[in-house]
N, C-alpha and C positions, 0 to 999 in steps of 0.2 A: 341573096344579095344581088339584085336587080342592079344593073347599071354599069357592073365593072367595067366593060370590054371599052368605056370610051372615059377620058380621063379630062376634067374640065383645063381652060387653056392655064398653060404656068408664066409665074412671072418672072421677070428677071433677076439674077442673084444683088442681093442688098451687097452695099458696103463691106469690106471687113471691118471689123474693131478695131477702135484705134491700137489697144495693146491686147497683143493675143492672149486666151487664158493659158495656163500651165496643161503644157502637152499632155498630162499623167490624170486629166481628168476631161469627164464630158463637159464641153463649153456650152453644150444648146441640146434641148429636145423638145419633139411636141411626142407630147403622151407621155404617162406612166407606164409602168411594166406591173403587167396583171398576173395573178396567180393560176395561168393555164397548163396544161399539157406541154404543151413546145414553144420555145421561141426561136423562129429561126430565122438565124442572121445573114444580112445580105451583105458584107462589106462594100463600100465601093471608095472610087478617086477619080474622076471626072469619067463620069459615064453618062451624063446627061442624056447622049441617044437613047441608050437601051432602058433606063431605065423603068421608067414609068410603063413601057411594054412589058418587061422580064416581073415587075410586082403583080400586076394586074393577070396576068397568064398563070402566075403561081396561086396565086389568089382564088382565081376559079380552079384550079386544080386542087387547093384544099378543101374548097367551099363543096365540089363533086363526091371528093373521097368521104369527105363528113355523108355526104347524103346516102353512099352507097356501102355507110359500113364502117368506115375505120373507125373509132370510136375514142379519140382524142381532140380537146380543142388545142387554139393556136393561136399565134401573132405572128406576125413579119416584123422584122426590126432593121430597118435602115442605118449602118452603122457607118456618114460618111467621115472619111476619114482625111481632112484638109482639103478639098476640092476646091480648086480655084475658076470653073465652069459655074454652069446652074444645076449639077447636081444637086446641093444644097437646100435650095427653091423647093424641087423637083419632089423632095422627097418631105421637104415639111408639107409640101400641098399633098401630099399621097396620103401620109397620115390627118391631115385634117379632114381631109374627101370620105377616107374610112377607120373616123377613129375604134370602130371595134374589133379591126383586123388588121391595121396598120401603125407602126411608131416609130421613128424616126429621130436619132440623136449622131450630133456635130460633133466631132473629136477633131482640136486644134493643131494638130501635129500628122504628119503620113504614117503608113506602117499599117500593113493587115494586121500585123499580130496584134498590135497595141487597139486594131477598132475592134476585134475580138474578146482582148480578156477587157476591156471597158464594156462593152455591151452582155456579152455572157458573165463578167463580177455583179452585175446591177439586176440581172435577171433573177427575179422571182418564178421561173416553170421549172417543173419538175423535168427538164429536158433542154439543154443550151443545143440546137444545132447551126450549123452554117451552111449555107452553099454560095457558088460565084455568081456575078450578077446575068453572065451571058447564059446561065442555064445550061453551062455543057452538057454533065450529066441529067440524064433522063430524067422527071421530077418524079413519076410513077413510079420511081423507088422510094420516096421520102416517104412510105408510109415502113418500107421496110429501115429505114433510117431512123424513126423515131420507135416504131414499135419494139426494135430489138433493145430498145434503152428503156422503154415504158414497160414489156413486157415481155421481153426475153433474155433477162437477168447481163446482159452488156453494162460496162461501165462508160466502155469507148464505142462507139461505132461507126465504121469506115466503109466508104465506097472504094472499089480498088480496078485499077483498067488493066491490070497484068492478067489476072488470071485468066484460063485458056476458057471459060466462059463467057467471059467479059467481051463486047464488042466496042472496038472503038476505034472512029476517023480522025487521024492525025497524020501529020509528016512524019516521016522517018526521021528526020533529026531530033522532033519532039519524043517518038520512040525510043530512041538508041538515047539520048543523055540522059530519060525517064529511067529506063533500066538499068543504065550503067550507074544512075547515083543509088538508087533501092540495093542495088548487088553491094556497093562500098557501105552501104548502111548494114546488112549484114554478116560481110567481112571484116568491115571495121570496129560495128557496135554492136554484134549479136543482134541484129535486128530479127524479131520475128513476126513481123510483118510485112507487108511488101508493096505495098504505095504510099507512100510518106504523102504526097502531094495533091491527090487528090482533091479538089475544093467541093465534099461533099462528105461533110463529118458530123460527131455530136458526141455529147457525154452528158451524160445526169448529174442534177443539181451537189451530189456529192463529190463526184469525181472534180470537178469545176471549181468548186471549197478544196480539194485535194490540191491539183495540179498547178492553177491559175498561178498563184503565189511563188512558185516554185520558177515557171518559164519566166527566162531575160529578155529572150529574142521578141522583137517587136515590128517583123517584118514577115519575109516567107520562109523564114527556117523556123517559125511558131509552130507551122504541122509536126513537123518532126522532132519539135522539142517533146514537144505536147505527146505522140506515141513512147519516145523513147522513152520518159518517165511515168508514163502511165504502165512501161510493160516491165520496168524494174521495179514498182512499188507493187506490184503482183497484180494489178488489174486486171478487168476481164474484156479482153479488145475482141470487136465482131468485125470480120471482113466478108463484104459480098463483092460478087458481082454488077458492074453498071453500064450500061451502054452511055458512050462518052463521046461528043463531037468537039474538034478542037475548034476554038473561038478563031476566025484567020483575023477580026481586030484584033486582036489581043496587047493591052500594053504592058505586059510583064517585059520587061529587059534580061533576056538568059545568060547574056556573058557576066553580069552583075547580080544576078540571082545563083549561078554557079557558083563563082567567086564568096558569096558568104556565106553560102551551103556548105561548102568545105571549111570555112572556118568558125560554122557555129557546128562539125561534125569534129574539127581538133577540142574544142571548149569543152563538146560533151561529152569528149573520151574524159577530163577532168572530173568532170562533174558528177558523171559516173560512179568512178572509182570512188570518189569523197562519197557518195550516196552507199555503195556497197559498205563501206567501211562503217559508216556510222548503224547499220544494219547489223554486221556482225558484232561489233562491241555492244551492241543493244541486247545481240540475242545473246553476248557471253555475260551483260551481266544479269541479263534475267533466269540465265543456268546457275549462275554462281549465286545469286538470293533469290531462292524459290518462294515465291508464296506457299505459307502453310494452305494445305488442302482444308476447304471446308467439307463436313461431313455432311452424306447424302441427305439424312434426317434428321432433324433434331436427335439431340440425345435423353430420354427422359432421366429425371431425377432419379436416385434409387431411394426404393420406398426405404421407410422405417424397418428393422427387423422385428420379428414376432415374437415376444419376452413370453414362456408359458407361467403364470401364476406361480405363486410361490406356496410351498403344500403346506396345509395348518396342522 
C-alpha cells in the first residue's frame, strides 16, 4: 500500500442538515463493512489535527504486521461522533483515499459509547475492536488485541495500565483517580478486572450480539458497562499488559466523567442484582423441569422371539 504516509489536501466541513437524523442511528458513511478479521474502531469528536496522522500511522502498522506474519485481515472504521470541526471531511476523504482499508461513518449525536455499539452493531468481522484516536496505547499490541479474540479463545479482550508489567506515562492525578475508580469497581461490584478504562479493547462478533443490547450507557461509562456484564454473563475476559502515554491534548472532561462514572456504578449495582436474579430463577427452573436424558445410542428394536416347531 504505496503512498500512505501523505494524505491528499482535505476539504472543508459541508453544511450540517437541515434536520438532524435520529441520534440512535448512522446518519452517513462512505464504505460498507466487509466480512474481514477485525474491524477496528477509531471513535472521535473534533480531532481534526490528529486525525488523519493517527489513521495513516496505524494503517502501515497493519499493513507491516500483515507482511511479517500476523495472519488476519482488517478495516479501520472512523466512527465520528457529532463533530462540529472538519473531522467529518477528514475522515470521509480517508476512506475514499483508501477504500480497501478504510470506512468511515457519521453518528448524529455525541457519546463514545453510542459511536461504538453503532459502528461494532453494523460490523460484519469476526472481531469488533476499538482504540483512541491519539494512539495512547502502543499499536504493537493490537496484534495481541485481536489475536487473543481470533485465536486465543477471549470473548473480551483488554489492554490494562495497572498491572506491575505495564509501562505507562501519565500524571499522578490521572494515576491516583485511575485506581482509586478500578478499586470501587471491585469493592463495590466484584470487579475482577482492573482497568475499566483503558481505550484499547475488543470482543468477538458474538460477545458484541451478546452485550451490545444489554449496555445503556452511551458515553464513557460504555467501558465498564461493557466489562462488568461481560464478567457476570460468565464471559471470558483477557487482560494484558500495555505501554501507555497520556494524550496532554486530551479533551475528556474528568470532573464530568467522574461524576457519571459513579452514577452509572449506582445503576449497575441495579442491574446487576436484576441480572443475578433472573439467572437463578432460570437455573431453579431448569432443576425443577429436567429434560428427559436422551440415550447414548439408539435403542434397537427387540427382535421376534424364536417359536420352536410344533412336534407331529
Amino acid at each position: 500500500m504505496g503512498g500512505m504516509n501523505t494524505a491528499t489536501p482535505l476539504t472543508t466541513p459541508s453544511a450540517p442538515p437541515a434536520e438532524a437524523p435520529a441520534a440512535s442511528v448512522i446518519a452517513e458513511r462512505v464504505g460498507s463493512p466487509r466480512p474481514v478479521d477485525a474491524d477496528i474502531v477509531i471513535p472521535v469528536y473534533n480531532e481534526q489535527e490528529q486525525l488523519a496522522g493517527s489513521v495513516v500511522t496505524l494503517m502501515n502498522h497493519l499493513a507491516a504486521s500483515q507482511r511479517e506474519g500476523w495472519a488476519y485481515t482488517w478495516n479501520i472504521v472512523i466512527a465520528d461522533n457529532a463533530s462540529t470541526d472538519a473531522t467529518w471531511p477528514i475522515a470521509a476523504q480517508l476512506a475514499l483515499q483508501y477504500p480497501d482499508r478504510v470506512r468511515a461513518v457519521r453518528i448524529a449525536a455525541k457519546g463514545r459509547g453510542r459511536a461504538l455499539k453503532l459502528a461494532w452493531g453494523e460490523s460484519v468481522a469476526r472481531v469488533r475492536a476499538y482504540m483512541d484516536v491519539d494512539l495512547s496505547t502502543d499499536i504493537r499490541l493490537t496484534g495481541t488485541l485481536v489475536g487473543s479474540l481470533l485465536y486465543g479463545g477471549a470473548d473480551v479482550s483488554i489492554g490494562c495500565r495497572l498491572f506491575d508489567e505495564s509501562d505507562v506515562e501519565r500524571s499522578l492525578k490521572r494515576e491516583v483517580i485511575s485506581r482509586t475508580y478500578n478499586t470501587m469497581l471491585r469493592v463495590g461490584l466484584d470487579a475482577a478486572f482492573h482497568d475499566a478504562q483503558c481505550g484499547f479493547k475488543g470482543v468477538t462478533a458474538s460477545a458484541a450480539r451478546t452485550l451490545l443490547p444489554l449496555i445503556e450507557d452511551d458515553e464513557w461509562f460504555f467501558d465498564t458497562e461493557l466489562l462488568l456484564l461481560a464478567q457476570n454473563l460468565g464471559l471470558n475476559i483477557y487482560e494484558f499488559p500495555v505501554h501507555w502515554i497520556e494524550d496532554a491534548g486530551t479533551t475528556v472532561n474528568i470532573p464530568d466523567t467522574v461524576s457519571k462514572d459513579l452514577k452509572g456504578m449506582w445503576r449497575m449495582r441495579r442491574t446487576l442484582r436484576a441480572l443475578r436474579r433472573e439467572r437463578e430463577a432460570a437455573a431453579a427452573s431448569a432443576a425443577a423441569n429436567p429434560k428427559p436424558a436422551m440415550p447414548a445410542k439408539p435403542v434397537a428394536a427387540p427382535s421376534a422371539p424364536t417359536v420352536a416347531p410344533a412336534a407331529l
